[in-house]
Structure formats: C-alpha cells, structure tokens
C-alpha positions as CSV (number, residue, x, y, z in Angstrom):
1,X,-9.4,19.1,3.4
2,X,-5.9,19.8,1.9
3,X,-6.1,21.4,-1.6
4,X,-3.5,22.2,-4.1
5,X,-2.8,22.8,-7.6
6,X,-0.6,20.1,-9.7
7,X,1.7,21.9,-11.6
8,X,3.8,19.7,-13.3
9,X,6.8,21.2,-10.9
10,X,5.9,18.4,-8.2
11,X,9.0,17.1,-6.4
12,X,10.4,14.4,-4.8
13,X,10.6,17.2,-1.6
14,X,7.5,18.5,-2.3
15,X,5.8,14.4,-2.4
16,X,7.6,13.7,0.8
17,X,6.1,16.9,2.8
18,X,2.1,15.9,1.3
19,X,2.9,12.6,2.7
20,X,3.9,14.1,5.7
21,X,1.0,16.5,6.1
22,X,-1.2,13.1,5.5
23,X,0.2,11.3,8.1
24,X,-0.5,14.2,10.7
25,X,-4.2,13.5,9.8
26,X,-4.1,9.9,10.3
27,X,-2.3,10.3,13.4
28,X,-5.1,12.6,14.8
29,X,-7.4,10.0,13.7
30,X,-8.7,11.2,10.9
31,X,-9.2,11.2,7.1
32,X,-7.9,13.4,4.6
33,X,-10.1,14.8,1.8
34,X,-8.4,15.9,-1.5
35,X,-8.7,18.0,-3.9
36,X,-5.7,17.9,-6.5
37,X,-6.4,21.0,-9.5
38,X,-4.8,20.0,-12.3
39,X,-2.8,22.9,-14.1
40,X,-0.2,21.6,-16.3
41,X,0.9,18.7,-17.8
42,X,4.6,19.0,-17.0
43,X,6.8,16.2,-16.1
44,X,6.9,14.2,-12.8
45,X,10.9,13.2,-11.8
46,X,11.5,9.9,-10.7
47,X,12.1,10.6,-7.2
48,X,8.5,12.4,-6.8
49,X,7.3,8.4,-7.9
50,X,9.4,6.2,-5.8
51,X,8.3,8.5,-2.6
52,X,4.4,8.0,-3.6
53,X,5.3,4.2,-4.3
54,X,7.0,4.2,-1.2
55,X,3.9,5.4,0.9
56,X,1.1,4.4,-1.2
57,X,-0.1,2.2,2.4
58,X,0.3,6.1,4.3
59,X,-1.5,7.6,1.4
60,X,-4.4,4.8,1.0
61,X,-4.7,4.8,5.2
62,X,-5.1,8.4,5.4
63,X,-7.4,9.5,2.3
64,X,-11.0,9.1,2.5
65,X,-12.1,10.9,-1.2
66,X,-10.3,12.7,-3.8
67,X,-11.8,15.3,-6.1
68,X,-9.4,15.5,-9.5
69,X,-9.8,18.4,-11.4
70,X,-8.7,18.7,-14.9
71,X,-9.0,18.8,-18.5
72,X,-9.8,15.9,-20.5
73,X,-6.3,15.1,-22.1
74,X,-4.5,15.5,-18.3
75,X,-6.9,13.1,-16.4
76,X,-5.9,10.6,-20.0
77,X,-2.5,10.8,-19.0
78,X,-2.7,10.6,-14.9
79,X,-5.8,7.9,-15.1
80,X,-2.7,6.1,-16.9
81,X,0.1,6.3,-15.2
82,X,-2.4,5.4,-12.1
83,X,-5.2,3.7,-12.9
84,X,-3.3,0.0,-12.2
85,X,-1.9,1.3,-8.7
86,X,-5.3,3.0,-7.2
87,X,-8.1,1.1,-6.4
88,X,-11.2,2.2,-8.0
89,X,-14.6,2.5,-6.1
90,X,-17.5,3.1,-8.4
C-alpha cells in the first residue's frame, strides 16, 4: 500500500518518483493500493500533469484500488480535472 498526503505542493519531481515507486511494484508483479489524503487545495504545475499524462499506461498497469480522501469541495475539483482521463468502475 503506498500512502501520502496531497498537499497542493505536488511536483513534477515529486510525480516522477510515485511513478517510479509504482513501477517497482509492477515489476515485482504486483499491484499497488492507494490511498491519496487530500489536505489542501493548492495548485498543481504543469510539469506534475504532463509526467502523470505521460505514464497514465504505468499508473493504470500498476494500481489495483484507490481510496481518496477529502472534503467535499476538493474531490469537486480533482473529480474534474480527472474524471474524463480515469476510468470509472462502479
């Protein structure tokens, strides 16, 4: 399970080294479970989206559930910035 807190703070760097961590558990054959805590609604740069773009396939391949945790208002705001990229299982 890989936990962290969403801080609003989240780099390109810091995007590229979760990615990294989740290939590590696809490569040991395994799937990821996530749980994101979301603290603050700070701004995302544009380099911490083009790396997720960039590995959505790593991120998708290694990810078996995700637990968000949040206020209302955030999970408005992340449900639509990804909502049209994620693929929804109900």
């Amino acid at each position: 399970m890989l936990a962290y807190e969403l801080t609003g703070d989240f780099t390109g760097d810091d995007m590229r080294s979760f990615v990294e961590r989740l290939e590590k558990i696809a490569n040991s054959g395994q799937k990821a479970l996530l749980y994101q805590d979301m603290v603050d609604r700070g701004s995302f740069d544009f380099e911490t989206i083009k790396v997720k773009i960039q590995n959505l396939g790593t991120i998708w391949r290694s990810v078996e559930k995700i637990a968000i945790v949040g206020d209302a208002r955030w999970l408005e705001i992340y449900i639509s910035i990804v909502d049209h990229l994620t693929p929804q299982q109900m």
